[in-house]
Structures are given as C-alpha cells and as structure tokens.
C-alpha positions in Angstrom: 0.0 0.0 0.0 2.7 2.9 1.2 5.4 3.2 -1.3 8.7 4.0 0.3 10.1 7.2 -1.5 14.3 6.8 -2.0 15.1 10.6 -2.7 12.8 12.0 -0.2 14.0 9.1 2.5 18.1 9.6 1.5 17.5 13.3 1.1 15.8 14.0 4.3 17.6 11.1 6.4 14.3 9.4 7.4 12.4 6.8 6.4 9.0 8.2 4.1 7.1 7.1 1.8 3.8 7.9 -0.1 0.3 6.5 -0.4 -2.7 7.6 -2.8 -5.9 7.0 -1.3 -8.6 5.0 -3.3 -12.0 3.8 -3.5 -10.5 0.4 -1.4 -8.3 2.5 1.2 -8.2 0.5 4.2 -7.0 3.3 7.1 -6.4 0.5 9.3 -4.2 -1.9 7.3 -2.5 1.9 6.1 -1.9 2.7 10.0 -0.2 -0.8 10.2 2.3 -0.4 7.8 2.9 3.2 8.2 4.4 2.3 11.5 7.4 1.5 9.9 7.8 4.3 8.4 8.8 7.9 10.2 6.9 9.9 7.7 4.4 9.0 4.9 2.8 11.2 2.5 -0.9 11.1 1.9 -2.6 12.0 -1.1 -6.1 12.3 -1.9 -8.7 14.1 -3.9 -10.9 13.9 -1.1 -10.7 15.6 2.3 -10.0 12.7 5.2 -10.8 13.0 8.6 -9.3 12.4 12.0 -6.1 10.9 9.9 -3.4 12.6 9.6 -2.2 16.3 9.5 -3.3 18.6 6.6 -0.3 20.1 5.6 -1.1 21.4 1.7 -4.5 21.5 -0.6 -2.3 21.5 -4.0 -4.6 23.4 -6.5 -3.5 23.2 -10.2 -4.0 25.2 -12.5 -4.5 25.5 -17.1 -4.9 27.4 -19.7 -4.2 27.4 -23.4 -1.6 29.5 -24.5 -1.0 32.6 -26.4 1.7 34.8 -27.3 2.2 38.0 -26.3 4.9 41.3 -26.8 8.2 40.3 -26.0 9.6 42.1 -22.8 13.2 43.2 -23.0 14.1 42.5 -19.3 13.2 38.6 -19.4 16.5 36.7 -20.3 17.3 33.0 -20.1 18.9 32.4 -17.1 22.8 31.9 -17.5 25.3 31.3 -14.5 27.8 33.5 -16.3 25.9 36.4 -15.8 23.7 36.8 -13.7 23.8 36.0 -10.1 23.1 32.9 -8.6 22.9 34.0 -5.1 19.6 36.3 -5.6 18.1 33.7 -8.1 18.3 31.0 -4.7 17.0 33.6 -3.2 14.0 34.0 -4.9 13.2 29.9 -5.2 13.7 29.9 -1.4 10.5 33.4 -1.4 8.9 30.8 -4.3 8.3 28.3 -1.6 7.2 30.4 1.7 3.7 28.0 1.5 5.4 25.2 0.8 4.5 21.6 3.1 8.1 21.3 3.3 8.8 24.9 5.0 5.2 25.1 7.1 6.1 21.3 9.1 8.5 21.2 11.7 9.2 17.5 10.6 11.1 19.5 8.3 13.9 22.2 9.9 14.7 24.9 7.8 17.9 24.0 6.3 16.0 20.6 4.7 13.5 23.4 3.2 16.3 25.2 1.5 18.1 22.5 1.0 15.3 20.9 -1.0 14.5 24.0 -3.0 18.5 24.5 -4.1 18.5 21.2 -5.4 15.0 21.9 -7.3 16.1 25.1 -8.1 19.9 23.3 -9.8 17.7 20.6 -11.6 15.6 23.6 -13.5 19.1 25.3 -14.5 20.7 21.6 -15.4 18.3 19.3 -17.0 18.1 20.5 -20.9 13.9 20.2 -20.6 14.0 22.5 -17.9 14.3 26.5 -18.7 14.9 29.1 -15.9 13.7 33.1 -17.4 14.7 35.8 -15.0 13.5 39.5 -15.2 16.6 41.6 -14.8 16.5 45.3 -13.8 19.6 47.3 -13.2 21.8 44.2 -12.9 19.2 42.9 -10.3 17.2 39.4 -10.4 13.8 41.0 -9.8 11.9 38.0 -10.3 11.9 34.3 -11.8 10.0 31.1 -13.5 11.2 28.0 -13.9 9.3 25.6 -16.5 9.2 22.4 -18.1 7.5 21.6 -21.7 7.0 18.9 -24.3 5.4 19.9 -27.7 2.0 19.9 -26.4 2.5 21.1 -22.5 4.0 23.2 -20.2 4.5 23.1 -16.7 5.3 25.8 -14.3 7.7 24.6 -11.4 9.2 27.6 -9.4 7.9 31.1 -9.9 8.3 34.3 -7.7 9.0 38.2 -7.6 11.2 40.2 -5.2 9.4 41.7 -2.5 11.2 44.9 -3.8 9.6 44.9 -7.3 6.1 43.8 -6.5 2.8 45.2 -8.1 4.8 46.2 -10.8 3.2 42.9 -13.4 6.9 41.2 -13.6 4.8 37.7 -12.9 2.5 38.4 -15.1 5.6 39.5 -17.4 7.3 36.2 -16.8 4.2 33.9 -17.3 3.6 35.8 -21.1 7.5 35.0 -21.5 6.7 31.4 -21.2 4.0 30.9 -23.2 6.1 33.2 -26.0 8.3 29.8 -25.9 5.6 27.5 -26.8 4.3 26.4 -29.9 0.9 26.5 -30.4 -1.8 25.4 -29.3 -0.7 24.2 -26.4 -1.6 23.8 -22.3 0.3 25.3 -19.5 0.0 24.0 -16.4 1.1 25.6 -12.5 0.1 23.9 -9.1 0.0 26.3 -6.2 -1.4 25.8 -2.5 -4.9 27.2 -1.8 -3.4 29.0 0.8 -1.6 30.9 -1.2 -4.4 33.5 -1.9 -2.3 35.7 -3.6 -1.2 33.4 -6.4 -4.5 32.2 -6.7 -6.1 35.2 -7.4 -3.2 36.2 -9.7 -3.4 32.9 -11.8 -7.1 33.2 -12.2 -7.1 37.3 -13.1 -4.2 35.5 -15.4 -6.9 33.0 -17.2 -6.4 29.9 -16.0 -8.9 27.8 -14.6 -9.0 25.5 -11.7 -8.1 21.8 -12.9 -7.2 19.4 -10.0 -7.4 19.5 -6.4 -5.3 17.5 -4.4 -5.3 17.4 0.0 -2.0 16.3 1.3 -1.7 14.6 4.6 1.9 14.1 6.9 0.9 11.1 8.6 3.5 10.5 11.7 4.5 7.8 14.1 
C-alpha cells in the first residue's frame, strides 16, 4: 500500500514514503504499515478526517496558451551572468507556502536544502528552462518551467518583494507561453493557501483543474 520514497528518504535522512488514497483504502491496514515508516505522504482528492495532519491543498491550474509582446528585461537564465545568489534567493520566497517549510518535521535547512536542489535541476536538465527578469543588474523576479510539444508546466515562480505590483509575474508567465508552440496547455500547481497566487493565476486566465489534500501522517 505505502510506497517508500528513496530521494525524499536519503535526502531528508528518514524513512518516508507515499500512499494515494482510493476507492478500497483501508486506514487500518494503512496505520499498520505506516508504522514502519517515520513519515508517509498522503494523497487524496478527497478531504480525510481524524487521519493525519493537513499540511497542503495543492490546486492546479491551465490554460491554453497565447503569445504575447516580448519584454526586454526577461532573459534565459545563464550562471555567467547573472547572479546565482539572488536567483536561490527568490526559489527559497517561491516556496514560503510550501509543506516542506510550514512542518516542523522538516527544519529549515531541509527546506532550502530541497528548494537549491530543485532550483539546480531547472538550471541543469536540458527540458527544464529558468527566465529571470533583470532590472539594473538585479534578479527582480523568476520562472522555472518544463514543456514537451504539447504542454508546459510551471515549477518555481516568484517576484522580489522589492519589485512587487509592478506585473513582472505576469511578465514572466507571457514569456513562457512566448516559448511555446501552439496550441498548447500550460499548467502551475499552487497551494490554496496561497491567496495571492490564486487570485493572480485566475485574473491570469487559467482555470482550476485538480485538487489535491495532502496529509503528513507520523509515528
């Protein structure tokens, strides 16, 4: 039933895993087993009660995309450049509503651990693209995204607290879709909690496509 999860377990030096609940979910063949496990993820589309601890409500988001102006401050990230310090920086602001930042199962330095590596596997992998808005030398704001020929996917996205309420994510989401072929669907998960994103990514036009509760079930 509970699928023990390598990265997370080697990465965060405890033993975790994952289950997805279904139709035949048995909670108390599910507490068994989880008691060898220090951590286990829950997923479900479905609120549970009396389980486990809520820790996220993942919403995701779509749209079809368009193409818009080109904007002269959004560049393709490159390490030569520009400066790798404030782009952490702003993957670390992505993730203030993050599961991973909000439990104390996880300390702090996990959570940034866990977002540098993210953040270095959008710069590395050649699917992955990271576009920065640059003003006066300055990282202002970021997106990291995957894509096939069909699809995009939004992982990482934020803008300085500095340079807010100015439209740079709004900027840097019309960048994307400029590097799409059309048609095609772009895609961004978000936690309900995160009103401000949610309001911006529906003012943005995309609609509501999966909701997903996520439970930290403990020994």
């Amino acid at each position: 039933m509970i699928r023990e999860l390598e990265w997370d377990s080697g990465f965060f030096e405890k033993k975790i895993g994952r289950v997805d609940v279904s139709k035949d979910f048995n909670i108390i063949a599910f507490q068994k087993e989880a008691k060898s496990f220090d951590l286990v993820y829950v997923f479900s589309e479905k609120p549970i009660n009396n389980m486990a601890e809520l820790v996220d409500v993942k919403v995701t988001y779509a749209k079809n995309v368009q193409h818009y102006g080109l904007d002269q401050n959004i560049e393709d990230y490159n390490k030569n450049k520009h400066n790798y310090n404030q782009l952490l920086e702003l993957a670390y602001l992505s993730g203030h509503e993050s599961r991973f930042k909000k439990d104390s199962f996880f300390c702090q330095q996990a959570f940034k651990g866990l977002y540098k590596k993210w953040l270095d596997k959008n710069i590395n992998e050649p699917e992955q693209r990271v576009l920065v808005f640059v003003e006066n030398q300055n990282l202002a704001g970021f997106v990291s995204y995957e894509s096939t020929s069909s699809e995009a996917l939004i992982h990482l996205i934020a803008v300085d607290s500095g340079y807010q309420g100015r439209g740079i994510g709004r900027k840097l989401m019309q960048a994307v879709e400029n590097k799409l072929t059309l048609p095609a669907t772009l895609s961004v998960p978000t936690q309900k909690t995160n009103e401000i994103a949610v309001r911006f990514y529906e003012n943005y036009g995309f609609r509501l496509k999966q909701t997903v509760y996520i439970y930290h079930y403990k020994k």
